[in-house]
N, C-alpha and C positions, 0 to 999 in steps of 0.2 A: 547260779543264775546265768553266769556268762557263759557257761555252758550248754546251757537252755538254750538262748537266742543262737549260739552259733552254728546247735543242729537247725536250729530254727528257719537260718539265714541260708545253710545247705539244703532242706528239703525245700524251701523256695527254689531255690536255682532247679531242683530237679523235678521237681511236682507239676511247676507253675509255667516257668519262663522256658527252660528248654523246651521242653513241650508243643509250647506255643511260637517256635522260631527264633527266639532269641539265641543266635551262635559264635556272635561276636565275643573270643575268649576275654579281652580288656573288659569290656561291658560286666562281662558273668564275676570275673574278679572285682572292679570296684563294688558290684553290687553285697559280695562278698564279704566283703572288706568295711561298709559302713553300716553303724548299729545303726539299724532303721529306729531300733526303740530309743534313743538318745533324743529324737526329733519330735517326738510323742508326746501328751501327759503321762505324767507314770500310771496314769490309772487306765491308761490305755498302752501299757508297753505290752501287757500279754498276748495283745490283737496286732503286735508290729508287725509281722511278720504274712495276715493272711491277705488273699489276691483281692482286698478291695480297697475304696480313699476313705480314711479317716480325716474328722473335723479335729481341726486346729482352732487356735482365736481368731476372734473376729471375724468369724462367719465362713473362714475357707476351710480348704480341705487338703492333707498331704496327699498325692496321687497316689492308687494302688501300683505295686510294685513290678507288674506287667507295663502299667503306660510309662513308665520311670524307666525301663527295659530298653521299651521298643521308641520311645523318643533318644533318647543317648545313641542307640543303635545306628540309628537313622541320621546321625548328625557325622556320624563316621569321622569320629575324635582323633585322634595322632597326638601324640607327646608334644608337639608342636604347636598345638592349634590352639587359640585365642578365641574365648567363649563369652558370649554375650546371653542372660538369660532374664528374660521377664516373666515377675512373679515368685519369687525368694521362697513366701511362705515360710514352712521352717526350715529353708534350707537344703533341707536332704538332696534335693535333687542336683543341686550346686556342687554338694559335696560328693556326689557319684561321678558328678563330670570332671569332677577337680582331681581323683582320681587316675584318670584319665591323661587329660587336658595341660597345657603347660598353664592357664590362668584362668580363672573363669572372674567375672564380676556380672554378680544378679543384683536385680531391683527390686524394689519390694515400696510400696505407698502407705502401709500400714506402720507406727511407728513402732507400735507394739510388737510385731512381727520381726521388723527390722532388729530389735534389741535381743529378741530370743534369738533369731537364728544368728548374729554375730556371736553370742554367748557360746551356743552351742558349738558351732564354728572353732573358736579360742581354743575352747575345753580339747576338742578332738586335737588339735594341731594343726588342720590342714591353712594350711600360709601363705595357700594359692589361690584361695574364694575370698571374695572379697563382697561382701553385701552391703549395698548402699539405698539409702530413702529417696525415690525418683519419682516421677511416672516414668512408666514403662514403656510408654507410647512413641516418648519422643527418644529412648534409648541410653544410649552413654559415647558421646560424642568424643570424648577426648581421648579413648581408649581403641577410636573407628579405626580403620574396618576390622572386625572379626570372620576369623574362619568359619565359626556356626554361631547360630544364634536362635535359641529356644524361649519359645510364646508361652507358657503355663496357665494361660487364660484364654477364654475365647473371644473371638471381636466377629465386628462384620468384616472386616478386609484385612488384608496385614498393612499395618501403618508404613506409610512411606517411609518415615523417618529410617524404620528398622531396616527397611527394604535398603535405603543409600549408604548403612553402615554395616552391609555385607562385602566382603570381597568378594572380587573377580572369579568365581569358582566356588565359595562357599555356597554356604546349606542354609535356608531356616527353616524350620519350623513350626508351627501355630496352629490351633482348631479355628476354625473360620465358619460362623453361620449362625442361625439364631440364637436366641442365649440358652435354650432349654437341650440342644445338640447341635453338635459341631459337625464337622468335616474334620481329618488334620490332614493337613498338606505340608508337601514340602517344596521348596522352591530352590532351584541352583539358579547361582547367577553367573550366566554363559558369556554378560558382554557387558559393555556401559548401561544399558536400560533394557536390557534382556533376560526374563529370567523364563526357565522352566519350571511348569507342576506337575504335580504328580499326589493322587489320594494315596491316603494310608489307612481308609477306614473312618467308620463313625464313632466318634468320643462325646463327654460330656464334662466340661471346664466349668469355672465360677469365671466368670464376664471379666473382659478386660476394659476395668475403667480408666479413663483419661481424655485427654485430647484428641488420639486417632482412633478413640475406642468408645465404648457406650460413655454415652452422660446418667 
């Protein structure tokens, strides 16, 4: 079976995401590197592997393995860089960046959620993700500023909050627009209250609830 998924996890890389622009070799490696089926029910591990979002508990969804791609891509990770990500879900996408990444700490409001993907987290090893019960709105203050910082939900704006606990030069990312489809944009921040956008395309997220996010 481990055999299974790990052609599984190669003809990904060569089917799906090369294909499609993904060229960042880091990127193509971590993606390589973590059983998408681990994040899964079992009864859905034989689907880990194709280019769309499967449902997880309580109502979300783990990203298909293109937007898991071209968001990490787009954050332009370095072994160096300190990662802030809203929306945990099961994880996985934590653990693609943690790969990556010297640290990453995701949020996650669901507690259910939060317990699985810690779990799952442990099991694997990785001793750089860190998944904590927040909203995700207001971010994670005590670890500020981070190099990148990924939205896994959609909202109407990007929360200030997340916006003031970027640095000087980092990245975020988030879908931004109504709940039914997004935008994703990226923002660099060029100055003390300076950022630039830039689209990446129309996606379709589960709503970012909280305080700077839908009620």
């Amino acid at each position: 079976m481990k055999s299974q998924f790990a052609q599984a996890r190669q003809s990904m890389l060569d089917e799906q995401l090369i294909p499609r622009g993904i060229h960042d070799r880091a990127v193509l490696a971590a993606l390589n590197l973590v059983p998408r089926e681990e994040f899964v029910a079992p009864e859905l591990a034989e689907y880990a592997y194709r280019d769309s979002p499967l449902g997880i508990e309580e109502d979300q969804t783990i990203s298909q393995p293109y937007v898991v791609a071209l968001m990490v891509q787009a954050l332009e990770l370095t072994s160096d860089s300190l990662v802030l990500e809203v929306g945990a879900g099961s994880g996985y996408a934590a653990a693609v960046m943690g790969q990556i990444a010297r640290e990453v700490h995701s949020l996650e409001r669901h507690p259910r959620l939060v317990q699985g993907a810690r779990e799952v987290i442990a099991r694997l090893g990785y001793g750089n993700v860190h998944i904590h019960q927040a909203d995700g709105c207001q971010g994670w203050a005590s670890r500020a500023p981070y190099d990148a910082i990924a939205v896994a939900a959609g909202g109407p704006c990007v929360p200030n909050s997340l916006r003031q606990q970027l640095k000087q030069g980092g990245r975020l990312l988030m879908p931004v627009g109504p709940r039914n489809e997004q935008t994703l944009i990226r923002l660099r921040r060029v100055g003390l209250n300076e950022y630039r956008q830039e689209s990446l395309g129309q996606v379709r997220f589960v709503p970012l609830i909280g305080r700077e996010g839908w009620t």
